[in-house]
Every structure is written in C-alpha cells, then in structure tokens.
C-alpha positions in Angstrom: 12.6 -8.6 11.0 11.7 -11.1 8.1 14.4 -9.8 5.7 17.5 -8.0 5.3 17.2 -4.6 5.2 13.6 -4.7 5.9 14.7 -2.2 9.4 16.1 0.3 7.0 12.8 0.1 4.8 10.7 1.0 7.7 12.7 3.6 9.4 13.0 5.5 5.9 8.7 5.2 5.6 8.1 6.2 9.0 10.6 9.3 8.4 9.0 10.2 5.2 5.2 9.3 6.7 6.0 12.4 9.5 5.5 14.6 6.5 1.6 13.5 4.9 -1.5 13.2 7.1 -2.7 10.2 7.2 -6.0 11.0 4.3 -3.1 11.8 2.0 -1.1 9.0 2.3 -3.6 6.6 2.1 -5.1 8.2 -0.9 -1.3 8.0 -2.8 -1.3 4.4 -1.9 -4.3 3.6 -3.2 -3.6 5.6 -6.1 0.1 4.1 -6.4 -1.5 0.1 -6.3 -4.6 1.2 -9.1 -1.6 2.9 -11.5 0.5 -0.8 -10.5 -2.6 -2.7 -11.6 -3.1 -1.1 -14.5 0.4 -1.4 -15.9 0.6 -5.0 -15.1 -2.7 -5.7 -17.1 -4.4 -8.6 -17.5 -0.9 -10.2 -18.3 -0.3 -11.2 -14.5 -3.5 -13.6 -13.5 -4.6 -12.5 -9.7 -1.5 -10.6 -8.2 -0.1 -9.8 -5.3 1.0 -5.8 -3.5 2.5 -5.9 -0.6 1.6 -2.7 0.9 3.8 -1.8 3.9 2.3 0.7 6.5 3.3 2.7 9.5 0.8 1.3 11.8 -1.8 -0.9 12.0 -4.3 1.7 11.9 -3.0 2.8 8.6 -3.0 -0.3 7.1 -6.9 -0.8 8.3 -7.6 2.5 6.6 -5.9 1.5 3.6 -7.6 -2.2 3.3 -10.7 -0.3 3.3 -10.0 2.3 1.2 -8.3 -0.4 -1.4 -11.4 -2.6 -1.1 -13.4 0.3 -2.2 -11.8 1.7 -4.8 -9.7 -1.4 -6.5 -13.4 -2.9 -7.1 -12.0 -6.1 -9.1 -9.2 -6.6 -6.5 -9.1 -9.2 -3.5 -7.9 -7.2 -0.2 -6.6 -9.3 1.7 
C-alpha cells in the first residue's frame, strides 16, 4: 500500500466496479476528469488526475480513451 487507507479505497472501487461494465465505466471517468478540467480552468498550469483503476486492463482502456478525448491533456 503507498498510503493510509489507500486498502479501503480500493476495496470500496472494486465493490462498486462489480456493478458497470467496463464501456461504462471508462466512459464516466473520462467524462468525470473532462468536467474536473474544466472547472479547474486555465487557473491550474498543467495538472495532474490520479485516476485509480480496477485492473490494469482498465486503466489501458482508460489512457486511451483519455488520450482521445481530453485532446489538450498529457496522458501519462
């Protein structure tokens, strides 16, 4: 684990990720980082979302899908 109460975090996604396919999901957390943008503005020069994902399939799917549809964003 790299921080307190990160175990709790993950067990509570991976509960709640048993309920979305995996299209859905990524499509809400695309959609959930482009609304985050957007309210942070141009105020915040370059920043950073940690995404958290259920495997690492998932978070492939949802680098891609971010890189395509957060055009002025850096995926890293």
């Amino acid at each position: 684990m790299s921080f307190a109460g990160e175990g709790e975090i993950l067990s509570a996604l991976a509960a709640q990720a048993e309920d979305y396919d995996d299209d859905e999901r990524i499509d809400t957390m695309v959609e959930s980082s482009r609304r985050l943008l957007k309210t942070l503005g141009e105020e915040i020069a370059d920043p950073r979302i940690v995404v958290f994902a259920t495997s690492e399939r998932i978070a492939e799917n949802f680098h891609a899908a971010a890189s395509e549809t957060l055009a002025l964003v850096t995926c890293l």
